[in-house]
N, C-alpha and C positions, 0 to 999 in steps of 0.2 A: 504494500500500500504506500501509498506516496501521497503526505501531506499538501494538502490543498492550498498553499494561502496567496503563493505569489501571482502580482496581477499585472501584467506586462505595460509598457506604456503604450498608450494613442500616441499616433503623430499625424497630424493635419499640413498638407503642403500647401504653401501660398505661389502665389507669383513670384516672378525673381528669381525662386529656386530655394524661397527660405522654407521652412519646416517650424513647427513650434508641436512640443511635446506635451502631451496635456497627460495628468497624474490622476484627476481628481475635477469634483463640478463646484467646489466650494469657491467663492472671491480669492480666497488668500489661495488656492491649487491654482488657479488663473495666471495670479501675478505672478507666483514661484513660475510658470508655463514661459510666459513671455520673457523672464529673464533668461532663462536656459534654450530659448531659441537657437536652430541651429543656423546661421545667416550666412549667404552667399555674398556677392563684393557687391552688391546696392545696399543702401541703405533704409531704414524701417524701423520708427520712432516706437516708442513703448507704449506710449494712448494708441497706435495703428494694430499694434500687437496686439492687445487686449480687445480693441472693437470687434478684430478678426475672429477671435475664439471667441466671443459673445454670439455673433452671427453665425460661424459656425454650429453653436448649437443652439441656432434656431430661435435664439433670440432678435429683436430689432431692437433699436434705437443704442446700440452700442453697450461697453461694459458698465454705464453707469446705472443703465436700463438694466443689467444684467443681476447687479448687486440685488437692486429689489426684487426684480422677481424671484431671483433663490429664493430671499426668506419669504415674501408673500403667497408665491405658490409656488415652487419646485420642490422644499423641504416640506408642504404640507401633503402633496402628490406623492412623496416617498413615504413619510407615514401612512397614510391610508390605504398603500400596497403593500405593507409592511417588509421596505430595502431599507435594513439598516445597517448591514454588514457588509459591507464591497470585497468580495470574492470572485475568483476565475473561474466563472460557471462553464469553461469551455476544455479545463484541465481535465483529466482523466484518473482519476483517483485508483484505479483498478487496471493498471495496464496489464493484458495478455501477451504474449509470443504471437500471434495471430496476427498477418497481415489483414491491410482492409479496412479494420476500424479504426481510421487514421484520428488524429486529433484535430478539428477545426481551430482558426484562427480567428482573430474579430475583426478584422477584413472579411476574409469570407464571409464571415456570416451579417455583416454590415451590407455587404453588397447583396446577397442574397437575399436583406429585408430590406433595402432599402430601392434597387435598380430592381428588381424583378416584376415584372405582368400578376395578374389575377392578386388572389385574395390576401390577406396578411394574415398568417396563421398565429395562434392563440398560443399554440404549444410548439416546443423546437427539439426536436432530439439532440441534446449535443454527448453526449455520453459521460456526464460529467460526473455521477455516481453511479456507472452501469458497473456491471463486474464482467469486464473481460478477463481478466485471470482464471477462470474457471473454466468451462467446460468449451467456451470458445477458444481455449490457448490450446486444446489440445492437437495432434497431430493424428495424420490415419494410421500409425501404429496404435495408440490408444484409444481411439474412435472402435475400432475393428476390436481391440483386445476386451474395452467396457459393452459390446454389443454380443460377444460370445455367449454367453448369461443367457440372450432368448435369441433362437436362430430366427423364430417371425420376424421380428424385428428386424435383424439383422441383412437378411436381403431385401426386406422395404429397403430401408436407408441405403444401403450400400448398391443398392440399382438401380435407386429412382426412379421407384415405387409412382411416388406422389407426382412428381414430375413429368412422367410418361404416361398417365393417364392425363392430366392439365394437356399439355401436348399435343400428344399424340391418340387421344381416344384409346388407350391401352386397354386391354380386355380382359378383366379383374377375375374374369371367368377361372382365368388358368391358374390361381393362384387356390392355397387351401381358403378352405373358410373361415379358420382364426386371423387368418392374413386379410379376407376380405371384411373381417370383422374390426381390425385394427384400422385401415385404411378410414372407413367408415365414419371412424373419431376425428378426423381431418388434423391438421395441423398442430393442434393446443393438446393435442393424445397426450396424457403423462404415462412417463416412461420409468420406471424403475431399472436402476446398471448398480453393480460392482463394481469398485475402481479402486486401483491403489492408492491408498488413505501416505500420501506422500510428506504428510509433517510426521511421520515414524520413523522416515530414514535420513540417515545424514547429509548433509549436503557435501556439494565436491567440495567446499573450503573447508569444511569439518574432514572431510578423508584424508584433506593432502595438508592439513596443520597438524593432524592428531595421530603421533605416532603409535598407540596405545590403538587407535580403533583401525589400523591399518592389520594388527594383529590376533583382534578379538573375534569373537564367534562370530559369524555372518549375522547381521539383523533377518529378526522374523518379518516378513512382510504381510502387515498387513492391510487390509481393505474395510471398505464405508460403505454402505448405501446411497447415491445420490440418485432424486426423480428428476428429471427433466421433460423435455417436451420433444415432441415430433418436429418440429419446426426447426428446432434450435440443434439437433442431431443433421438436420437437412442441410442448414447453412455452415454448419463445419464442414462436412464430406465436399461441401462446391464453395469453401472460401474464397478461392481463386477467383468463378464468378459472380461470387457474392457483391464481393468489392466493387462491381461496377455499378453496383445500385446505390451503393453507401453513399451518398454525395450531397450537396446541398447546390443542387440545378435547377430542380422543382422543387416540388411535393414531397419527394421521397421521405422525408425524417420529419415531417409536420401531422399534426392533427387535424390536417385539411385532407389529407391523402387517400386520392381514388383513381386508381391506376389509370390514364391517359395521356392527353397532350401536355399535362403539366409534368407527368411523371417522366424523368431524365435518366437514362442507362448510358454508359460509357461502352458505348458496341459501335464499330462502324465496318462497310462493307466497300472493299476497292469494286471500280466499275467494272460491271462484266459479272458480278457475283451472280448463281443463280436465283432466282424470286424467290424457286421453295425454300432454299438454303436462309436466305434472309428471314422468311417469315418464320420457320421452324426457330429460329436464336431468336428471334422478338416475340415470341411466345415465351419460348423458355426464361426469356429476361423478364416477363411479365409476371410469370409464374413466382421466383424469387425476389423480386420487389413488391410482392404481395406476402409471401410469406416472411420479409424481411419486418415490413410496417407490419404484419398481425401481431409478428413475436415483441416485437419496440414498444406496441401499444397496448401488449398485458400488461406490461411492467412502469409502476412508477418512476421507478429508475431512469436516470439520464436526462429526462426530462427537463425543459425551462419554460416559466411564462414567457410569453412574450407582451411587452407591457410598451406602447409607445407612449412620449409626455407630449412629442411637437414634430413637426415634419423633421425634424433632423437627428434627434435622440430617443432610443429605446431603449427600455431598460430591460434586462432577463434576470428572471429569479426562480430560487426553489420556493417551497414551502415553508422555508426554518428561518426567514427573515435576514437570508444573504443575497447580495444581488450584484448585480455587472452590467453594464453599459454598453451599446454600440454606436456608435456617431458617423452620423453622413461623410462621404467621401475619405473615411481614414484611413490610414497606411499600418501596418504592421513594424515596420523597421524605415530607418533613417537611408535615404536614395545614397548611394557610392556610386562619386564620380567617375573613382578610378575601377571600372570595369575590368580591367585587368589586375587588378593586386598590385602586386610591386615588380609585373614583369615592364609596363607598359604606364608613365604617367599619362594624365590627361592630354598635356601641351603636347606627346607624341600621337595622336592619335590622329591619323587623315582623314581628309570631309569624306572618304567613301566610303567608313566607314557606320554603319547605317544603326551599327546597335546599341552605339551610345546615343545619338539621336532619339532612335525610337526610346530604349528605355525611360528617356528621362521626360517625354512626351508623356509615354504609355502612365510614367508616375506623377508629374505636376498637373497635365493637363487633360488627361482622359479621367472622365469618372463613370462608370458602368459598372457591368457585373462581371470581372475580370476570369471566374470560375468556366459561368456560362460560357462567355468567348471564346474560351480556349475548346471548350464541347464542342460549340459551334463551326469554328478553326478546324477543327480535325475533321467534322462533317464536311468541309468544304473542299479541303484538300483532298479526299477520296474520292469526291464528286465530281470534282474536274479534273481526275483520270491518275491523279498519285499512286505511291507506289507504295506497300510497308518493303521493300526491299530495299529502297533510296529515301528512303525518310528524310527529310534534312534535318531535325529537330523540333519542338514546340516550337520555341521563341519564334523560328523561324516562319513554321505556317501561322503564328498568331498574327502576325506584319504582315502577310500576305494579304489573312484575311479583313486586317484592318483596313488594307491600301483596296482590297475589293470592296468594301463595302462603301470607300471614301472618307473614311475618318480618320484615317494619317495617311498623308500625302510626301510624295521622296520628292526633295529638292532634284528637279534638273541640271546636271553637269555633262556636260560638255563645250567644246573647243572649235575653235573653224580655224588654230592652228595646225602646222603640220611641222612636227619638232624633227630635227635631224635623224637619221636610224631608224624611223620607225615606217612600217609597212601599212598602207591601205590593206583593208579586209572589208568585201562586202561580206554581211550576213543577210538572214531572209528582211529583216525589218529597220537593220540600221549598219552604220558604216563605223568599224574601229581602224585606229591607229594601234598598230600593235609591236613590241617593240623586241628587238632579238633579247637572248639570255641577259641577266646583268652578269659585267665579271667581275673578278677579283679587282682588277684596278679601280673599276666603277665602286667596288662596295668599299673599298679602302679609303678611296676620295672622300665618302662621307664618312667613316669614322675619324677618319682624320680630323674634319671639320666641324666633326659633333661628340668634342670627347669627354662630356660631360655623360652624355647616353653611353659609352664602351667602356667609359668607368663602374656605370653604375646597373649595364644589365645584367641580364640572368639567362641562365643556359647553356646552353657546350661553349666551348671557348673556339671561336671562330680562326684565331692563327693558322691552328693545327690542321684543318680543313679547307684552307685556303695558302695552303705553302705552295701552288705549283709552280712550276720553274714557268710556265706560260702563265701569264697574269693575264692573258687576253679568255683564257677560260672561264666557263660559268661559274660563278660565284656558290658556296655554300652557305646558310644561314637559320635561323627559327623563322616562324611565321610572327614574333613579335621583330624581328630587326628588319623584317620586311617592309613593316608599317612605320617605323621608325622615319625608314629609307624616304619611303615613299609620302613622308609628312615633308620629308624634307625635300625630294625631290621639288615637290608643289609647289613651295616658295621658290624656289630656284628658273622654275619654267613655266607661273603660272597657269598653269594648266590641270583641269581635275583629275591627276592619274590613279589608278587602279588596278587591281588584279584581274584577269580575265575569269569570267563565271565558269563554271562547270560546263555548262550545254556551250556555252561560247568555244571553249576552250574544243570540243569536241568537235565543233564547227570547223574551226580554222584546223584540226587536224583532217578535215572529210573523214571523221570516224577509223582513218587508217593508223593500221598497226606497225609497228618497224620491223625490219628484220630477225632482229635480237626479243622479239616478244616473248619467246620463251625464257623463263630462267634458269637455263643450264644453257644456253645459246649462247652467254659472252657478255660482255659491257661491267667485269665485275672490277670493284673496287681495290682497292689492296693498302692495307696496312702496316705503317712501319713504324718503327722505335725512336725516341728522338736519336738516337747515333745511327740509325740507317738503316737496322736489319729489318727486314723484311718478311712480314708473313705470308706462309702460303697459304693460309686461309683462315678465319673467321679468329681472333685473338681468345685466348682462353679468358676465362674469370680475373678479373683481378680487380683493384680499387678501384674508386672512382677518380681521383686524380693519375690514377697510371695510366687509366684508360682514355681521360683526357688527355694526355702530353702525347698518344700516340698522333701521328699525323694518317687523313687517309686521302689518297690521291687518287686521279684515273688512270684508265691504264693506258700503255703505249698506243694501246690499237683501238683507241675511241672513234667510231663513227659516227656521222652523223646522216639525216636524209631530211626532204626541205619541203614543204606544205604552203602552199600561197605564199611563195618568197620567204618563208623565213625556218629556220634551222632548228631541230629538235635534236635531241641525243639519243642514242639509237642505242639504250641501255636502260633495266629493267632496274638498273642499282641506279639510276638518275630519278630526280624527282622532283617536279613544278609547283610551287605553293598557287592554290586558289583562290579565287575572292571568299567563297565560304570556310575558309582557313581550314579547310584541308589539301593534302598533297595528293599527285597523279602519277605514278608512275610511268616515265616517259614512251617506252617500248610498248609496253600491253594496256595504255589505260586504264592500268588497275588499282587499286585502294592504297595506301601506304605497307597495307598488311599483305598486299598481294591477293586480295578480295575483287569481287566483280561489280560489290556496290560501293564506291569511290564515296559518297556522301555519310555513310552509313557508318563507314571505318577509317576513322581519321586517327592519324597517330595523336602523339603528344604536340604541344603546340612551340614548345618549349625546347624540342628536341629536334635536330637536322636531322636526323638520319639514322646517324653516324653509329649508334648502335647495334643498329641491323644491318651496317657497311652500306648506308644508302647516301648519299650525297642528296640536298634539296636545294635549289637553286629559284630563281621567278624570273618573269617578264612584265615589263609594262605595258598599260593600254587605255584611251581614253576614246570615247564615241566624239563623233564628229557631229558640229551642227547642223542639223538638217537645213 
């Protein structure tokens, strides 16, 4: 069990980029609120602070307006609901081993009462006194072992029994008639099992601290009685697709819930699926988000009112006179500039870069229901012909589906220059400059001139990768010193440069493979010692700085072959960094991992290669103005 008490902060974003932390709805939480502000370089007076968190929560006439109201009505609103304890009604006092019954946040559940369609529900599942420790932490060794006791039982549950009839019209005929007597009881059947009564035996830190009980008799095992329910045996044996009902998209976890258009499953289907196929899994989801809310709403457990005071704060409570808060448009955690940690500051990050943009959009200036979206996002992506083999990630189709829907918008870049080196490419719908490999002199030019960034990154150590005796060779580097580069580039040749996309990238090769596509074909790498010797293949284990100091070069017989004017390497140990910061292996077009789904299997980002003897190198490219 794990004590209940702590209660996370609100954070409210304003314009500008500031943030202001809210604790508490008292005047004096207010002012503590605004001094601790988190403030970006404008500036944002203290009376501006405090009006903002007034109006936030759904106050008018500012915070002077705000004082009175607390005490003339918002502390008498809280008495009469009886919130006098402010607790995390969203915490999980009983957590299971059981995936699926994840813990909600008050984002979530803010957006889900506050941006959602249809009715506002009265009651909310959050699981906040439910007992997942118990019969839902179990696994299908113990499921199977506590179901031995009555074999009826036993192939209901473990055949889906209940679910193949819901289903599929199963025909109960065939079954005994204790079995079709049990069925009969529907879902709420109590269940009497056996189980190993598990506070009798030691635990693994009692076995491996106690030398004494490492030597003594074997403990006797013994067993409990516990009754459960048909229901609740059903949702363990299909955890896996339990979880996709568990959500808070609709209806699912409210005391409005009746299975339909509000009701939300996490199922989707790429194009071309068959209908039956479809309909048989949206049955079967139908079947478990029915049996998911029967079993939620025997039980008092977990439950919260839901109590709103004003368009913008609701309050949830139990029954014991604790209560917690959600407020309009609130954030969970404080926005981080630095999307990359400490491999990547801010000021290095280039305009085409698109996910600090979006994110910090997606967090000051969208307000919605960010759970839904992402439901929706996945809907969309499968719909207009996606792949789960090439997935590109969430983040990814959530911007997609933003940019379809029209709610974030990608600044336009491009150029009607045409920079030295670099190649015209028509594609189907637009025209890139694209530009040959960088090399080593190229990538040395800017550390040179940015030694502020080679002081201070992170990653393989670029020397050793870059010793060749021809400095006119492709460069090796991470996919952050790329961006680094290419930040810098921009200023130097005002021009929006970038990484070539994935399908781009495929484009200008016309889908063709190199000679060396196989990997035992040639193009491999080789590694040597700093005094020279030379291995004949792959370096054994050793440190991380021994293996750093190795140097790794190409090899004498590097070829190349040329695609719309411009030059590829014609080696399966060579490798192109992409716009979606994964690498392509140059020969076969295949993943960093030597996989068929390039998007799907990206290495590290942090990493050249160099440990799987790969060299990664890039190109430049910017669209031209129409």
């Amino acid at each position: 069990m794990k004590n209940n008490t702590s209660v996370p902060t609100t954070y409210i974003p304003l314009d500008k980029f500031h943030i202001l932390p809210v604790t508490g709805l008292t005047p004096d939480n207010l002012k503590y609120s605004a001094k601790k502000i988190i403030k970006d370089r404008e500036k944002i007076s203290p009376t501006t602070r405090l009006n903002i968190l007034a109006k936030s929560l759904g106050i008018k006439g500012g915070f002077a307006n705000y004082a009175n109201e607390f005490q003339e009505k918002l502390k008498p609103f809280m008495v009469k609901h009886n919130l006098h304890k402010r607790v995390n009604l969203l915490e999980h006092k009983y957590r299971g081993m059981q995936l699926g019954y994840t813990q909600f946040t008050h984002q979530q559940v803010s957006e889900r009462l506050f941006y959602s369609k249809g009715q506002m529900p009265s009651k909310l599942f959050t699981g906040h006194d439910f007992d997942f420790s118990d019969v839902l932490a179990w696994d299908m060794h113990e499921l199977n072992a506590a179901l031995e006791i009555d074999k009826g039982w036993k192939s209901i549950i473990t055949d889906d029994i209940h679910l193949k009839v819901f289903r599929d019209g199963y025909d109960i005929a065939e079954l005994s008639e204790r079995q079709q007597e049990l069925l009969s009881q529907g879902l709420s059947a109590k269940i009497a099992l056996m189980v190993v009564d598990k506070s009798s035996l030691p635990s693994f830190i009692d076995f491996i601290t106690d030398d004494k009980a490492q030597d003594a008799t074997p403990t006797v095992v013994k067993h409990k009685e516990i009754v459960t329910t048909a229901a609740e045996l059903i949702l363990v044996k299909n955890h896996n697709t339990v979880s996709s009902c568990y959500n808070l998209l609709g209806d699912n976890l409210c005391d409005t819930y009746c299975y339909g258009p509000d009701s939300e499953v996490e199922v989707y289907f790429e194009e071309g699926t068959l209908q039956s196929e479809i309909e048989s899994i949206k049955k079967q989801m139908e079947f478990f988000s029915n049996a998911l809310n029967e079993w939620l709403q025997a039980s008092d457990c977990g439950w919260v009112n839901v109590i709103p005071y004003n368009e913008n704060l609701i309050f949830l409570s139990d029954n014991s006179g604790n209560y917690d808060f959600v407020i309009k448009n609130q954030r969970d955690k404080v926005f981080t500039h630095q999307i990359y940690g400490d491999y990547l500051k801010r000021a290095d990050i280039p305009s085409f870069i698109e996910d600090y943009r979006f994110k910090r959009w997606e967090y000051f200036a969208y307000k919605g229901n960010r759970e839904l979206d992402s439901h929706l996002a996945e809907r969309h992506y499968y719909a207009n012909g996606g792949l789960t083999k090439n997935y590109p990630g969430q983040p990814v189709i959530l911007q997609n589906y933003y940019e379809a829907s029209g709610d974030y918008i990608i600044e336009s870049r491009s150029s009607n220059k045409h920079l030295y080196g670099f190649k015209k490419v028509r594609l189907a719908n637009k025209e890139l400059m694209v530009s040959e490999l960088i090399t080593i002199d190229e990538l040395n030019d800017f550390l040179h001139k940015n030694h502020e960034y080679f002081a201070t990154r992170k990653g393989d150590s670029l020397p050793p990768l870059n010793s060749e005796t021809d400095q006119k060779l492709a460069a090796t580097c991470t996919f952050y010193d790329v961006l680094a580069y290419i930040n810098w580039a921009e200023k130097e040749t005002n021009v929006p440069l970038r990484l070539l996309a994935y399908d781009e990238y495929l484009a200008v090769r016309d889908n063709d493979l190199g000679v060396n596509a196989s990997f035992k074909s040639g193009g491999f790498m080789t590694f040597y010692t700093p005094n020279g010797k030379q291995y004949p293949n792959h370096p054994p284990y050793m440190s991380e700085s021994d293996f750093d100091a190795l140097t790794l070069r190409f090899p004498d017989n590097l070829t190349c072959f040329e695609k719309n004017g411009l030059k590829f390497i014609d080696s399966n140990f060579f490798a192109e960094w992409l716009l979606e910061g994964v690498s392509i292996r140059s020969a076969s077009l295949t993943s960093f991992y030597g996989y068929a789904h390039v998007l799907r299997a990206s290495g590290p980002r942090d990493s050249t290669g160099k440990y799987k003897g790969v060299k990664t190198g890039f190109r430049l490219c910017y669209e031209l103005s129409q």
